[in-house]
C-alpha positions as CSV (number, residue, x, y, z in Angstrom):
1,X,-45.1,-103.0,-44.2
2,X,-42.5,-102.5,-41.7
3,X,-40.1,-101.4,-43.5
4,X,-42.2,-98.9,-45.2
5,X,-43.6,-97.7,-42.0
6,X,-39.8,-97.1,-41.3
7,X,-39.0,-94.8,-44.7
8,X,-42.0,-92.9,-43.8
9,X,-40.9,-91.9,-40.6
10,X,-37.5,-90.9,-41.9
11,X,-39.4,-89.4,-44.7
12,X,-41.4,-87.1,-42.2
13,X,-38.5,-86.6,-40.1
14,X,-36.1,-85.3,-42.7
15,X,-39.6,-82.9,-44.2
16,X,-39.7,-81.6,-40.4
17,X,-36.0,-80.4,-40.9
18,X,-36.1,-78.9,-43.8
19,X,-39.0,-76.7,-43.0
20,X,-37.1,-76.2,-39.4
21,X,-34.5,-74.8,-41.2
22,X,-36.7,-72.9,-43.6
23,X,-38.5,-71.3,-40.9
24,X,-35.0,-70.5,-38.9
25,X,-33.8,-69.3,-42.3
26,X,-36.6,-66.7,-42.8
27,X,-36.5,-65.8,-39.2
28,X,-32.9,-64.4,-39.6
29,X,-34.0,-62.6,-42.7
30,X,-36.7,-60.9,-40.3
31,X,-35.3,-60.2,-37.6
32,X,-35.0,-56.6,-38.0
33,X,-38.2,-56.0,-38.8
34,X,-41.1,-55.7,-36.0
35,X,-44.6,-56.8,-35.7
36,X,-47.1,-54.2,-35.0
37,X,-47.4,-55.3,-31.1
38,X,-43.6,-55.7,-31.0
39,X,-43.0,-51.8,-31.5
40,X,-46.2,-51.0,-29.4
41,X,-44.5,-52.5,-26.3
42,X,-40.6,-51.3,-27.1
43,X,-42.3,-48.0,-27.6
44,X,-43.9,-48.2,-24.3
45,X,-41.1,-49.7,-22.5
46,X,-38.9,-46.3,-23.9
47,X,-41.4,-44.0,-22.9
48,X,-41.6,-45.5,-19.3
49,X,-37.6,-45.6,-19.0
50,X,-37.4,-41.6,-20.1
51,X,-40.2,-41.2,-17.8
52,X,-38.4,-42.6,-14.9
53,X,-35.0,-41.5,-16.4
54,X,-35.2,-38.1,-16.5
55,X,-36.1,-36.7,-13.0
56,X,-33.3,-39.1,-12.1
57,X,-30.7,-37.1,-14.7
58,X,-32.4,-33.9,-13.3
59,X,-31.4,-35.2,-9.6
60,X,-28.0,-36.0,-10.9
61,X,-27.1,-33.6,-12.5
62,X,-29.2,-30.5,-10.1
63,X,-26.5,-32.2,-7.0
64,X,-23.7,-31.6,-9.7
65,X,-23.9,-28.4,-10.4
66,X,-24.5,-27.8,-6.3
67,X,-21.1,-29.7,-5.9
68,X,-19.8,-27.7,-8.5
69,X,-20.9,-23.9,-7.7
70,X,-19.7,-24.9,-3.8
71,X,-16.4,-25.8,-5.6
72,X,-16.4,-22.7,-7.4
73,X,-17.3,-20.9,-4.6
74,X,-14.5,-22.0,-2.3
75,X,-12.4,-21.2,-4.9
76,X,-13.2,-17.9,-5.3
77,X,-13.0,-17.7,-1.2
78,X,-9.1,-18.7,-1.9
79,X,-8.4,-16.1,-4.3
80,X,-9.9,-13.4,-2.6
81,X,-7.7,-14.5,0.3
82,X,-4.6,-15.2,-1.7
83,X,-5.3,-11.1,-3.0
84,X,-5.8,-9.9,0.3
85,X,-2.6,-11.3,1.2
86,X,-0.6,-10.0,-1.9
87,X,-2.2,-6.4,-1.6
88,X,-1.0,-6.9,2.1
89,X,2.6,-8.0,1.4
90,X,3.1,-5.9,-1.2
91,X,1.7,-2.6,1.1
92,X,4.1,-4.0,3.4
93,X,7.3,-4.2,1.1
94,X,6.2,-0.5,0.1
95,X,6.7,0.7,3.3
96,X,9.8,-1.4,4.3
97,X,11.2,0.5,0.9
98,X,10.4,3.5,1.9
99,X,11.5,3.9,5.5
100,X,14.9,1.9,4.2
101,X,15.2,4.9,1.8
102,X,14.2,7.7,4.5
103,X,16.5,5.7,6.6
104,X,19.5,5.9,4.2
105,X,19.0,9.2,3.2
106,X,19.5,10.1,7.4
107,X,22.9,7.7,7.5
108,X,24.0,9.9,4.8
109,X,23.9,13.1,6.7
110,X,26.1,11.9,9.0
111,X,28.8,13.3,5.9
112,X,27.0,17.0,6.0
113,X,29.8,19.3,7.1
114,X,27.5,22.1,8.4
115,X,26.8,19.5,10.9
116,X,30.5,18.0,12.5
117,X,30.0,20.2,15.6
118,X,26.5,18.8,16.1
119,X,25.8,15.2,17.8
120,X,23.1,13.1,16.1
121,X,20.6,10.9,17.1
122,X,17.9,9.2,14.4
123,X,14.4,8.9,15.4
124,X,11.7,7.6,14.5
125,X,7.7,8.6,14.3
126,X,5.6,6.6,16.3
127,X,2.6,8.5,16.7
128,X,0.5,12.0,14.9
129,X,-2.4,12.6,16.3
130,X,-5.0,13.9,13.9
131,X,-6.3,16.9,15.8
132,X,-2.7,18.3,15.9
133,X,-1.4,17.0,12.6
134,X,0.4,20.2,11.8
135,X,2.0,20.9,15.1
136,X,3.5,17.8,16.7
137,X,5.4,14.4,16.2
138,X,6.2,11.9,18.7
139,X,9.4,9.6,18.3
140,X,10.8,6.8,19.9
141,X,13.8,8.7,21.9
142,X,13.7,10.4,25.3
143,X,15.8,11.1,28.1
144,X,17.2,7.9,28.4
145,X,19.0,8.5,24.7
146,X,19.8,12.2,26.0
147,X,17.3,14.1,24.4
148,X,16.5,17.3,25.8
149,X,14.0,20.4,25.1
150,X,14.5,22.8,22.4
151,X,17.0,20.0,20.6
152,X,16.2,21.0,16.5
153,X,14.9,18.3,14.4
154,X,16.3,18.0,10.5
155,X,15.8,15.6,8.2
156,X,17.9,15.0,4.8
157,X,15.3,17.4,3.0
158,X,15.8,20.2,5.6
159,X,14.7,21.4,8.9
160,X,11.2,19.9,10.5
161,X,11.2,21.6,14.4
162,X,12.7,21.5,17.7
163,X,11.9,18.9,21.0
164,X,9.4,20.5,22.8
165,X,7.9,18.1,25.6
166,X,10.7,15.4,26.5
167,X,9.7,12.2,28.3
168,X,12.0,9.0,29.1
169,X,11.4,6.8,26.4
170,X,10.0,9.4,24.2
171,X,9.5,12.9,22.7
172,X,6.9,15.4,21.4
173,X,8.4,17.3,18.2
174,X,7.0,20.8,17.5
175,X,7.2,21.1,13.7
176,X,8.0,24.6,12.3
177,X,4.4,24.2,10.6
178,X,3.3,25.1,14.9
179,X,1.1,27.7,15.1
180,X,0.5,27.3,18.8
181,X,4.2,27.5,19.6
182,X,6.8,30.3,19.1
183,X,8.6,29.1,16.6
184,X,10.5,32.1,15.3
185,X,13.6,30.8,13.3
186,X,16.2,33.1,11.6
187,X,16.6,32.4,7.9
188,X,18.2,34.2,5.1
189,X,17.7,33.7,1.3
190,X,20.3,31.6,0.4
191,X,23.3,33.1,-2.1
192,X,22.1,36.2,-0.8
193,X,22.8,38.7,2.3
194,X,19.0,39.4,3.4
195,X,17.5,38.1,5.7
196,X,14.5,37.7,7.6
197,X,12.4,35.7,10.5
198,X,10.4,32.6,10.1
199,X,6.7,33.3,12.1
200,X,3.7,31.3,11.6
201,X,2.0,28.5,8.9
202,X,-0.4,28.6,6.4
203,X,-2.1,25.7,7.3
204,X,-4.6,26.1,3.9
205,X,-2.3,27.2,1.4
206,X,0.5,24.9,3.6
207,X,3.3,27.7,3.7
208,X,5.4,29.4,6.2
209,X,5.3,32.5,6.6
210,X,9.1,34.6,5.9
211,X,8.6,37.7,7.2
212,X,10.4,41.3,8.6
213,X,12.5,41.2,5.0
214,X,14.4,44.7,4.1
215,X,12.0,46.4,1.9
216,X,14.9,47.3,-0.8
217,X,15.6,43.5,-0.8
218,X,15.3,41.6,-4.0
219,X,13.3,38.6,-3.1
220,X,12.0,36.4,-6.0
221,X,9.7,33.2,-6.7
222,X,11.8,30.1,-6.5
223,X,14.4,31.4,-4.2
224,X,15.8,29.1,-1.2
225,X,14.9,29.8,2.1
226,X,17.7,28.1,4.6
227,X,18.5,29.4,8.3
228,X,21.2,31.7,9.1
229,X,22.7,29.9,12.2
230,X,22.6,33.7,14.1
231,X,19.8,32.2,16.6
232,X,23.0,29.8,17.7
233,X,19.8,27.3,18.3
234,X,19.7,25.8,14.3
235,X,23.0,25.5,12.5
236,X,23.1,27.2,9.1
237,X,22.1,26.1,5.9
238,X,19.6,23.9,6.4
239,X,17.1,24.4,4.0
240,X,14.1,25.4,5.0
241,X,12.2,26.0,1.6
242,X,11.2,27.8,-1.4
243,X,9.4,31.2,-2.1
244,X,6.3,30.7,-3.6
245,X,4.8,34.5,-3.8
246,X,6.5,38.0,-2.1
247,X,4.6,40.8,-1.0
248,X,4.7,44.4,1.0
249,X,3.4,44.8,4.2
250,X,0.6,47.0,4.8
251,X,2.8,50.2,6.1
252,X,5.2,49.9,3.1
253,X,7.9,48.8,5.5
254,X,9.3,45.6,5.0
255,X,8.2,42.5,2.4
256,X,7.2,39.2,3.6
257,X,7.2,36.3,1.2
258,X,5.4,32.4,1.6
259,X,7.5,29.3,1.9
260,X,6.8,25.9,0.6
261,X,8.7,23.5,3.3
262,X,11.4,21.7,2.3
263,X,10.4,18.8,4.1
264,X,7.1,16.8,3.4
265,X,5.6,17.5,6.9
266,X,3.1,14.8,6.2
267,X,5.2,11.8,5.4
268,X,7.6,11.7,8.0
269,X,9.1,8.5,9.6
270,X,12.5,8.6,10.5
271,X,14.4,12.4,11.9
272,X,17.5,13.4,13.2
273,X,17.9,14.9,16.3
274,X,20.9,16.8,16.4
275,X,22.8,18.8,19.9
276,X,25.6,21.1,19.3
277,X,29.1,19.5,20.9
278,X,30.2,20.9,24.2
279,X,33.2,22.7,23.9
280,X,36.2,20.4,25.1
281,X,40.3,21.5,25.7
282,X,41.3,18.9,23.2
283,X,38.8,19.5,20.6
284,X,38.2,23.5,21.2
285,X,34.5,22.5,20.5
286,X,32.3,23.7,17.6
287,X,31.7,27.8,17.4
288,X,28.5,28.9,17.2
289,X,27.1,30.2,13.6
């Protein structure tokens, strides 16, 4: 029976393969389906990784949007400091502009023939104090640089004062807008023959005050105001300002009219400072107006 024996072994052998590879072959077609316990556990595993996941996500991304708002926030520090620094350069290149224009406009004067007999020195405002804002300067010249008390003080607009207190390195200017110092200037309406004296300052309505006019004068708004050189202190034709209103004094005797200054008393940076010429033999020397 040996042989027998034998082709029932293979016989059971080759029945064991087939239904191997049945069972592998329905195990494919399957495999994408699961058992009842088989989705209980995935289901639980899921749940537990969310559960641990998300605080961990929170974490993440919680630190993220710290690093983030810090990133923003130094940012932010930058261009607040990058606009401080253009308001600040460009405030600066403002006033470089405008003290090369003021600056310009006093080289140019240097061609003003009303001024040929008078020597000239620029200066510049260094210091205004508040409490006397309408009735002295300070500049950088003094003794040293030949400045002297009652020198007049012009810029390209028109006239602005005289030196009052002189020190050696600088100088106190007494604008004409001084009502604490006699400033009594001679001034005549320009195209015109009348004439009359410069005495005192508005400070509210910011006018001078052109008074002792003839009473049969014809004064009108709008008219120039320059001085008439007769004080031999101011040379002529520097302009001192415009009439704004004209009146009659009180007694019916003369009329008195309001100025507006020629020169923006409150932005000044650079002035002239100007000293009639000696006379000399060569030269014969500038006459007095």
């Amino acid at each position: 029976m040996p042989p027998f024996f034998s082709n029932k072994k293979l016989i059971v052998l080759l029945s064991s393969l087939i239904i191997l590879v049945a069972l592998i072959s329905f195990s494919l077609r399957q495999s994408n389906k699961s058992t009842v316990p088989e989705q209980f556990v995935q289901d639980t595993v899921g749940w537990f990784q969310y559960l641990m996941e998300m605080p961990a996500q929170y974490a993440a991304g919680f630190f993220q949007s710290v690093h983030d708002m810090s990133n923003v926030y130094q940012e932010n520090q930058k261009l607040k400091e990058n606009l401080a620094d253009y308001a600040r350069v460009e405030q600066e290149n403002r006033e470089i502009a405008h003290r090369y224009h003021a600056l310009k406009k006093q080289m140019n004067m240097d061609n003003n023939p009303d001024l040929y007999e008078f020597q000239k020195r620029t200066a510049m405002v260094i210091a205004r104090s508040y409490d006397q804002w309408n009735q002295i300067v300070t500049v950088d010249k003094g003794k040293k640089d030949g400045i002297a008390t009652g020198m007049p003080v012009i810029t390209a607009e028109g006239l602005v004062g005289k030196i009052g207190k002189v020190g050696q390195f600088t100088s106190e200017v007494s604008l004409i807008s001084n009502n604490r110092s006699i400033n009594q200037i001679s001034a005549i309406i320009q195209n015109t023959r009348t004439y009359g004296m410069i005495e005192g300052y508005n400070a509210q309505k910011g006018v001078l005050l052109f008074q002792k006019i003839p009473i049969k004068a014809n004064v009108k708004k709008g008219q120039m105001v320059t001085t008439s050189g007769l004080s031999g202190l101011y040379p002529a034709s520097l302009p001192v300002g415009k009439i704004t209103s004209v009146s009659t004094d009180q007694y019916g005797l003369t009329k008195s009219a309001e100025v507006k200054p020629s020169v923006d008393l409150n932005d000044l940076t650079y002035v002239m400072i100007i000293d009639r010429k000696a006379k000399t033999p060569d030269t014969g020397g500038g006459t007095g107006h």
